[in-house]
Structure formats: C-alpha cells, structure tokens
Backbone bond lengths (Angstrom), bond angles and torsions (degrees), N, CA, C in turn:
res aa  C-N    CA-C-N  psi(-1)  N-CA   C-N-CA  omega(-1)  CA-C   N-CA-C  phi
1 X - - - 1.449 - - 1.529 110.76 -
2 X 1.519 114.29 -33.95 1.489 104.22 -176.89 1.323 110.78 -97.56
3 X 1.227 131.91 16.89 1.251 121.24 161.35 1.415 130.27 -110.54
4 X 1.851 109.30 5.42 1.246 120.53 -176.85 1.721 99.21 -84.85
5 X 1.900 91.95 153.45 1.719 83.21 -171.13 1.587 101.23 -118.43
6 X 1.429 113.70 51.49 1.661 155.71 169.51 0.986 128.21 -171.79
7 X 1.548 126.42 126.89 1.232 126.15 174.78 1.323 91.19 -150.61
8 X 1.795 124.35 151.62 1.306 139.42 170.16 1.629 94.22 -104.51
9 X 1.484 109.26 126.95 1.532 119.93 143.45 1.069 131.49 -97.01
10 X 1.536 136.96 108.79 1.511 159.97 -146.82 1.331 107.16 -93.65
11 X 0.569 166.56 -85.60 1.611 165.49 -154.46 1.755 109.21 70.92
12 X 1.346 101.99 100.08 1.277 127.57 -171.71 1.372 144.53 -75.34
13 X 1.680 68.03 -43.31 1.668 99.80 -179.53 1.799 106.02 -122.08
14 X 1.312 138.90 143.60 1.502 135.33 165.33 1.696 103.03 -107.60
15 X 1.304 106.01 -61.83 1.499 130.70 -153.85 2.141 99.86 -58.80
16 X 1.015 90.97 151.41 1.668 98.26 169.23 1.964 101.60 50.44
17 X 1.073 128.10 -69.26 1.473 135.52 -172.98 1.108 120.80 -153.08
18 X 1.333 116.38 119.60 1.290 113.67 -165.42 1.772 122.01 -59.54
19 X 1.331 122.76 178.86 1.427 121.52 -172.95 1.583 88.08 -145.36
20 X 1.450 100.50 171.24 1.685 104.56 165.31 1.882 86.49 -174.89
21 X 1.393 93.55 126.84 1.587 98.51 160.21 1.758 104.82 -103.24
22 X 1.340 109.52 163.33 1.299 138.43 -161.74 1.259 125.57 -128.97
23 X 1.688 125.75 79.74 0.906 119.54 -159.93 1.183 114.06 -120.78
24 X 1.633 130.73 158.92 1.636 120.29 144.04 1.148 121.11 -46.51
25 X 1.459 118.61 169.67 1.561 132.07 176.23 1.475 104.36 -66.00
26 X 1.228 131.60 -23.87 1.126 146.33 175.46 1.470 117.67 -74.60
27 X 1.488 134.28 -43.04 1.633 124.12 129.21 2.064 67.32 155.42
28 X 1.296 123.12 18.69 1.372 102.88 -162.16 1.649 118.20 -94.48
29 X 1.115 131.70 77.41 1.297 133.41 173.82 1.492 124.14 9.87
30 X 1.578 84.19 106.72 2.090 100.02 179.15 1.359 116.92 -107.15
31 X 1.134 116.95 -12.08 1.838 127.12 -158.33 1.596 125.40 154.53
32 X 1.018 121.74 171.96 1.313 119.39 -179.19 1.768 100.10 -153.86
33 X 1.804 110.64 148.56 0.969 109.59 -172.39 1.777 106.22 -114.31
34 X 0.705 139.97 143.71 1.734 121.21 176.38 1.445 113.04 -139.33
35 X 1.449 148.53 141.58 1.502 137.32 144.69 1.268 106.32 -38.02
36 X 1.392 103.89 136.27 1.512 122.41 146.81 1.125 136.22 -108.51
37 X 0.944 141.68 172.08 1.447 140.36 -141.93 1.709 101.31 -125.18
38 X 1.162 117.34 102.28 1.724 118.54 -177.07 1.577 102.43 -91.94
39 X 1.489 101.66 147.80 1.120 127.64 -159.91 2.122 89.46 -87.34
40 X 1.136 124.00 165.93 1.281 141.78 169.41 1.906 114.87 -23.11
41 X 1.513 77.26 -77.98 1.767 106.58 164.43 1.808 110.53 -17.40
42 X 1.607 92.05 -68.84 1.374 109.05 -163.11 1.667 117.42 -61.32
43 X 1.214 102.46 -56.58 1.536 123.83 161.02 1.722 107.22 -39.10
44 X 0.875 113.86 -47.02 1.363 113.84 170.12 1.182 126.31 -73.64
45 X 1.046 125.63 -60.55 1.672 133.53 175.69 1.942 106.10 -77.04
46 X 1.024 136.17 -5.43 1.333 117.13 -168.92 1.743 104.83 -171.90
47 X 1.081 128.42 -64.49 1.524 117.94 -177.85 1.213 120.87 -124.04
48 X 1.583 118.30 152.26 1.587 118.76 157.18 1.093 102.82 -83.86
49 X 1.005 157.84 30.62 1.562 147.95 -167.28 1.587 114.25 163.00
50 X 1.332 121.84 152.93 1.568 106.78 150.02 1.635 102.73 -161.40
51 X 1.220 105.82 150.76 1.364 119.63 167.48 1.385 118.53 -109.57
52 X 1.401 105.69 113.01 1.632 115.67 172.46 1.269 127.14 -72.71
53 X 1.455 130.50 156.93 1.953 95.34 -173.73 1.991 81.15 -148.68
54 X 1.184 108.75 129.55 1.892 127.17 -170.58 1.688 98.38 -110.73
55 X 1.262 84.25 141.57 1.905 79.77 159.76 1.136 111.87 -80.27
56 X 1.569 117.22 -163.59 1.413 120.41 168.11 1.535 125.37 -57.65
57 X 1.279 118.13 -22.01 1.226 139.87 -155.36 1.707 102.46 -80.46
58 X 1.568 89.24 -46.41 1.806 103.24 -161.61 1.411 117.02 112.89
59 X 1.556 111.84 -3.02 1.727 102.48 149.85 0.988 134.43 -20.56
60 X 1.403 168.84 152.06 1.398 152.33 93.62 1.641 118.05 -31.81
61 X 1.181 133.64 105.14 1.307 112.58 -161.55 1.682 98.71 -110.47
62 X 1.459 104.24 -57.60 1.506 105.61 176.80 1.428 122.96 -124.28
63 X 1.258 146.96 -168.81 1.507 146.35 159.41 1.641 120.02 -164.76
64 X 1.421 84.76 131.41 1.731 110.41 -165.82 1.901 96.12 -90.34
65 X 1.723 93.65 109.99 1.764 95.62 167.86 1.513 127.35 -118.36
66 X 1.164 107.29 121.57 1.569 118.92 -172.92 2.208 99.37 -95.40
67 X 1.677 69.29 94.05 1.678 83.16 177.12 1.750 109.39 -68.58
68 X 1.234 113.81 164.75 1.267 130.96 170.95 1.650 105.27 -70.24
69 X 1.598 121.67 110.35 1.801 120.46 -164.19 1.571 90.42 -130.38
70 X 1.269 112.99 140.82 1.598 123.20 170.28 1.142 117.69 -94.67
71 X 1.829 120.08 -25.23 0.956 104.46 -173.79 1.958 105.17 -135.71
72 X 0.606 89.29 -32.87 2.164 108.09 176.11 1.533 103.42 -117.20
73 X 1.280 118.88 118.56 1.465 134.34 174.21 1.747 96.85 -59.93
74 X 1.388 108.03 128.88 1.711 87.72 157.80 1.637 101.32 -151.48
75 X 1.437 116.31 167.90 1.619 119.33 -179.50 1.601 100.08 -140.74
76 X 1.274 105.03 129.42 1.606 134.97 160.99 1.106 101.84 -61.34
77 X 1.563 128.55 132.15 1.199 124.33 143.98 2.090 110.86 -106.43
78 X 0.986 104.86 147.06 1.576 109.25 -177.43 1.558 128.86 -149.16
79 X 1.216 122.02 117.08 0.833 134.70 173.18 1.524 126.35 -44.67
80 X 1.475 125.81 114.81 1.596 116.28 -168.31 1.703 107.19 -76.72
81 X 1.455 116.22 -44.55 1.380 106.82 167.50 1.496 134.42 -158.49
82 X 1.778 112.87 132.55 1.176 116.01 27.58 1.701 110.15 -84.04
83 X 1.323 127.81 171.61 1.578 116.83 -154.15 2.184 89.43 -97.72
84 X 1.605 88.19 143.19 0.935 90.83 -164.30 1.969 108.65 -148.34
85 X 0.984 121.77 163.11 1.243 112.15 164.25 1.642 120.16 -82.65
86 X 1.201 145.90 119.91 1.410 122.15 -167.88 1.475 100.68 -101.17
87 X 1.868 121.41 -50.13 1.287 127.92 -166.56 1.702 98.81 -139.64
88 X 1.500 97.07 162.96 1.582 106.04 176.83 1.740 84.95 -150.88
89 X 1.697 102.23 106.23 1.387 107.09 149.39 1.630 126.81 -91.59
90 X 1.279 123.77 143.87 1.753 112.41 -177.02 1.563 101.66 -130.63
91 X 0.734 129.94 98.00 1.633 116.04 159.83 1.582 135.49 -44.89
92 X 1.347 98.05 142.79 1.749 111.85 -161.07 1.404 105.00 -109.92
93 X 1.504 116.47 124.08 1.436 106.21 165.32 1.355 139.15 -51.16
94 X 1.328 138.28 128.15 1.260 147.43 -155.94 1.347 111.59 -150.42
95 X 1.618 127.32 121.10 1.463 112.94 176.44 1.588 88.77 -69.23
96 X 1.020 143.42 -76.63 1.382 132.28 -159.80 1.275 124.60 -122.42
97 X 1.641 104.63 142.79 1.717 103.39 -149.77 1.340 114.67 92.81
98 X 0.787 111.72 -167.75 1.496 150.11 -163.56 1.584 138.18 -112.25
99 X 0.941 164.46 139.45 1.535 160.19 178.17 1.268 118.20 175.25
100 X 1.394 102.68 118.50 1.674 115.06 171.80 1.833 113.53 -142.70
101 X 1.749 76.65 146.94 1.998 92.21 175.39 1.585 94.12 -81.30
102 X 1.719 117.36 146.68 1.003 112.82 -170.01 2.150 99.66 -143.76
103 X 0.624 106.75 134.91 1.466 107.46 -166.61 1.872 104.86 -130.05
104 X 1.341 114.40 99.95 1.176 96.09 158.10 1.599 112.42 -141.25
105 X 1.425 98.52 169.29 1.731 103.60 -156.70 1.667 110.80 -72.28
106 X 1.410 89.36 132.82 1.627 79.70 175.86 1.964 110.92 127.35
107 X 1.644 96.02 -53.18 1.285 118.63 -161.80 1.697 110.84 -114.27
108 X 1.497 108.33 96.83 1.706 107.41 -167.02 1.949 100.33 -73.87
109 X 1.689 123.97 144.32 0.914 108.99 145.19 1.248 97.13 102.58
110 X 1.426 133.30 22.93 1.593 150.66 -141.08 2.297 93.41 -95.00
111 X 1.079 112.68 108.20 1.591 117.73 175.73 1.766 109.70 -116.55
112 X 1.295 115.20 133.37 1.672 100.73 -179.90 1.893 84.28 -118.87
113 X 1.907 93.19 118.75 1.443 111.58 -167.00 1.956 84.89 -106.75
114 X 2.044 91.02 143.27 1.573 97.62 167.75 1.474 92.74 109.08
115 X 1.409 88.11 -163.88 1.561 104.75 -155.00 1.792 112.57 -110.00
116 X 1.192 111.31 78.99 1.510 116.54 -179.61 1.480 121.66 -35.96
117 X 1.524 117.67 -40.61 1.183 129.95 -159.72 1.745 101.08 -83.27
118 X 1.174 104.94 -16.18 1.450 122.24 -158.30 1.425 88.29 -105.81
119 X 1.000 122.79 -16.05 1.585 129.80 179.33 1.950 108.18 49.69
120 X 1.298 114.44 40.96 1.447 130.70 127.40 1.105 144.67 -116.95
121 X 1.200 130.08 140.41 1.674 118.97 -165.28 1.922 99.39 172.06
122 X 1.380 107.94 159.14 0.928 103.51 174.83 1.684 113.56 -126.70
123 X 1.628 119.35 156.36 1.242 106.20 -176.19 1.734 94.03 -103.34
124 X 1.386 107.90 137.76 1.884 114.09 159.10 1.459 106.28 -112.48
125 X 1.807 97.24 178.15 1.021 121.26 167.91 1.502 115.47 -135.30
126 X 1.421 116.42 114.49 1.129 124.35 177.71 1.765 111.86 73.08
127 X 1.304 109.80 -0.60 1.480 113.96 165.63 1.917 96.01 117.44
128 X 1.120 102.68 21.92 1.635 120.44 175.68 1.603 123.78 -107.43
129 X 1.006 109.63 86.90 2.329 91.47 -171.10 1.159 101.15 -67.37
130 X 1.944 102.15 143.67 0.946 114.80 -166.15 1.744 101.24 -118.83
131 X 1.511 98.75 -8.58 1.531 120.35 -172.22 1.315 123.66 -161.04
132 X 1.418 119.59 129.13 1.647 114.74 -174.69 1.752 86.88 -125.47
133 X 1.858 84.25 147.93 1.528 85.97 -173.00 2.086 92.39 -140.33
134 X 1.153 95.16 113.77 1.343 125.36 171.30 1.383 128.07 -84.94
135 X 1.713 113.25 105.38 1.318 85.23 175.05 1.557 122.62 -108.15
136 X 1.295 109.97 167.67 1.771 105.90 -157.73 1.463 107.66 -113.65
137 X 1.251 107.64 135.53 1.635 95.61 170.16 0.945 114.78 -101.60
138 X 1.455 125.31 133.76 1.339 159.82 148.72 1.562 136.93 -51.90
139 X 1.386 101.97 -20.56 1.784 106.15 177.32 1.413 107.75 141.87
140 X 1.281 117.63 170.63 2.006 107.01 177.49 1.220 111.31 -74.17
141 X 1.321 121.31 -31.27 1.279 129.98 -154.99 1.636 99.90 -68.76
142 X 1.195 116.03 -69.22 1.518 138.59 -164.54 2.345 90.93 -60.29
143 X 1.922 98.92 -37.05 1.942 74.90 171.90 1.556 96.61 -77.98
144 X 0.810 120.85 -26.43 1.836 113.53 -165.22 1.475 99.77 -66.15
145 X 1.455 137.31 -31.78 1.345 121.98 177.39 1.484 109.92 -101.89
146 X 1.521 121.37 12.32 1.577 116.34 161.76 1.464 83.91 99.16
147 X 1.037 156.40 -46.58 1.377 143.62 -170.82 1.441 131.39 -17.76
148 X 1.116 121.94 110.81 1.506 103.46 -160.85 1.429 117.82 -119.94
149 X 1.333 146.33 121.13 1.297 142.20 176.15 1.660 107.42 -112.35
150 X 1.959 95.03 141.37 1.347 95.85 178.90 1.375 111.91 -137.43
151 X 1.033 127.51 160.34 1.508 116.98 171.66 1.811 126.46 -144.12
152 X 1.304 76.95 118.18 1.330 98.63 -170.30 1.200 146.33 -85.19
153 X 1.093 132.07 117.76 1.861 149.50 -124.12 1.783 91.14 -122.57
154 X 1.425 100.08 96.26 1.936 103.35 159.75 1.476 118.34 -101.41
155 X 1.522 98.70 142.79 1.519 96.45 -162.35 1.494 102.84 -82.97
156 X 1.236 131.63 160.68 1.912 121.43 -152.48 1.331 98.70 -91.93
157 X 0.851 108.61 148.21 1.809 142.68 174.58 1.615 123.34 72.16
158 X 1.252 93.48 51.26 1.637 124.53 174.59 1.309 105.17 -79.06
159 X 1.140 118.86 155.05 1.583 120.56 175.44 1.816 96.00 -95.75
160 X 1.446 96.00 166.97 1.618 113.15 165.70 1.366 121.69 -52.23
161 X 1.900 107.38 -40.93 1.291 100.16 169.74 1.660 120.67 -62.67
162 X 1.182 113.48 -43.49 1.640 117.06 -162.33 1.567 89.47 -78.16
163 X 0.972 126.84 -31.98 1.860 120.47 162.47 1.393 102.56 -30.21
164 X 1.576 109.15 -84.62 1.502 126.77 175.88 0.926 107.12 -34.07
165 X 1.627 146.35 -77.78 1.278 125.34 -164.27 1.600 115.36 -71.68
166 X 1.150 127.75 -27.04 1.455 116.07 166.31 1.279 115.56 -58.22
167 X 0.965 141.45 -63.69 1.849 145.78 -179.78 1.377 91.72 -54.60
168 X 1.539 142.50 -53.53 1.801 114.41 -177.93 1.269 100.62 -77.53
169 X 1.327 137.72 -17.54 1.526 115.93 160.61 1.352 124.69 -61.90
170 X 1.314 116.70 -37.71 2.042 120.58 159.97 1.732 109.56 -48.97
171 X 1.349 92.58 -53.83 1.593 83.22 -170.57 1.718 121.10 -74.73
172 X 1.554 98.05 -14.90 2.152 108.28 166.31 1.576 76.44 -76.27
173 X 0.648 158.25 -105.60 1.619 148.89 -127.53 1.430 111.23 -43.23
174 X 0.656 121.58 -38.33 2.019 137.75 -156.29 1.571 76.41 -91.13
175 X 1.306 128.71 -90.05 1.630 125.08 158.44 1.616 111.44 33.24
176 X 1.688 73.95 -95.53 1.736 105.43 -179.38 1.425 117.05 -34.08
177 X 1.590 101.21 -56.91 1.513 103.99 -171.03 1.369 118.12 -70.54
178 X 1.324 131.10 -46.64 1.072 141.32 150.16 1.651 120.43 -15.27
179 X 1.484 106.16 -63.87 1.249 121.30 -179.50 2.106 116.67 -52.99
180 X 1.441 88.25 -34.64 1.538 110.09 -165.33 1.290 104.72 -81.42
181 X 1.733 130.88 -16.98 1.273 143.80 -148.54 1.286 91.47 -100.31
182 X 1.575 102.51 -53.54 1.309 132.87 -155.84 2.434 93.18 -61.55
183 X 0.902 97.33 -45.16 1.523 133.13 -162.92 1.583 87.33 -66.54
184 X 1.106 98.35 -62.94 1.874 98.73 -172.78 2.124 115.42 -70.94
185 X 1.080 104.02 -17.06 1.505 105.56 -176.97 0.925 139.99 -96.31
C-alpha cells in the first residue's frame, strides 16, 4: 500500500465509526482504515478519536489522532513502527474556506492548495505537489449518506514514510470535514 503511487480510499462505513477501505485503481485490496474506540486513559491524555490504518495483511502501520483542542482543531498522524511522529495538521481560522498549518516529516514548506470542502486540492512542498487528492463520485446514495471516496495521486519516488504521512493527512482531512459538517447541523 505504501509504495503505490495511487490508491482510492472508500469510506465504507459513516454510522457509529467510521471505516475506509484502501484500494488500487484496479479495486484490489491494500488496507483498511477504521475508528477505534479509546479507552478512558486515552481520551484523557491524548485523543478524542483515532483512526488506525492496517495493510491488507493486518499490520498496524499508522494512526490518525484527533486530540482534545480548545482553540485550533488539530490531528497527529504517527507512525506505529518504529513509532514516530509523521505529520501535524492544525486548522486556521477562516470566515470562508478553509486553512491549515501542515507539517510533515521529510517535506519543508508543506501548503494544502484548493478546495477542502469540495474535497479537491492538492498538497506541495515548497511550491512542488507532492499529492493530488480527487474526490470521486460514487452514486446519490453513498453522497446522500456522506460517504466519501478519494483517490489519491503520489508524485513518484516518495518514500513509504511520506506515503504514510500523506494518506493520514487525507484521512485528518476527511476527519476535519466531517467533524465541521457534523458542527454546523
């Protein structure tokens, strides 16, 4: 999964916890991402939420955490091993649109250009894309229940890590929006 330089994330599940399958363009199973359910502890010391993301296999590879924020929403993405920080997205106030500081390892100068809400946009580095993220429609039904599929364009000769943190930066985004939808209704 982290070395393909396309993959579609499906979103499977909405209701109760989210899901996301992970596929090639080809429909062929790379991973799956899902909420998990944090224990007391966790919620306290570190997230309201998190999304875990497995290969096909059943790895644990990385996990997306939506910490508890008072004033700027932001999500960790992290590498399970060796464990690591990969990205730190934060959101920026904006009457309209969108804006976030975006930090991931590897890549100085990190901007996510376009229309988030619209769920296209691309992320660069230093005024370079390093990722285009498309989203696809699927049918009324799947927009009528929020379902969201995207597919995602890496620019070639990325490492596994910057794989990893780009795809948990799609899925803190999807997060975000969700959260913000959720926020407005």
């Amino acid at each position: 999964m982290l070395r393909e330089n396309e993959v579609i994330i499906r979103q499977t599940k909405i209701f109760g916890r989210n899901e996301f399958a992970i596929e090639a363009p080809t429909g062929q199973p790379l991973g799956t991402a899902r909420q998990t359910k944090l224990n007391m502890k966790d919620v306290l010391s570190r997230a309201s939420r998190q999304v875990d993301v497995f290969d096909a296999g059943g790895t644990h590879l990385i996990s997306i955490e939506d910490p508890i924020d008072l004033i700027r929403d932001s999500y960790t993405v992290r590498l399970v091993t060796p464990a690591m920080e990969l990205a730190r997205l934060t959101s920026r106030f904006k009457l309209m649109g969108s804006k976030f500081d975006l930090d991931i390892a590897g890549f100085p100068e990190v901007q996510v250009e376009g229309k988030v809400f619209n769920r296209n946009y691309t992320l660069t580095s230093q005024g370079r894309p390093i990722a285009h993220v498309v989203a696809e429609y699927k049918g009324f039904g799947r927009e009528l229940t929020g379902k969201s599929d995207y597919r995602v364009q890496f620019e070639p000769e990325l490492s596994e890590r910057q794989h990893a943190a780009i795809l948990g930066v799609v899925i803190a985004i999807d997060m975000w929006r969700v959260k913000r939808r959720q926020q407005s209704s």
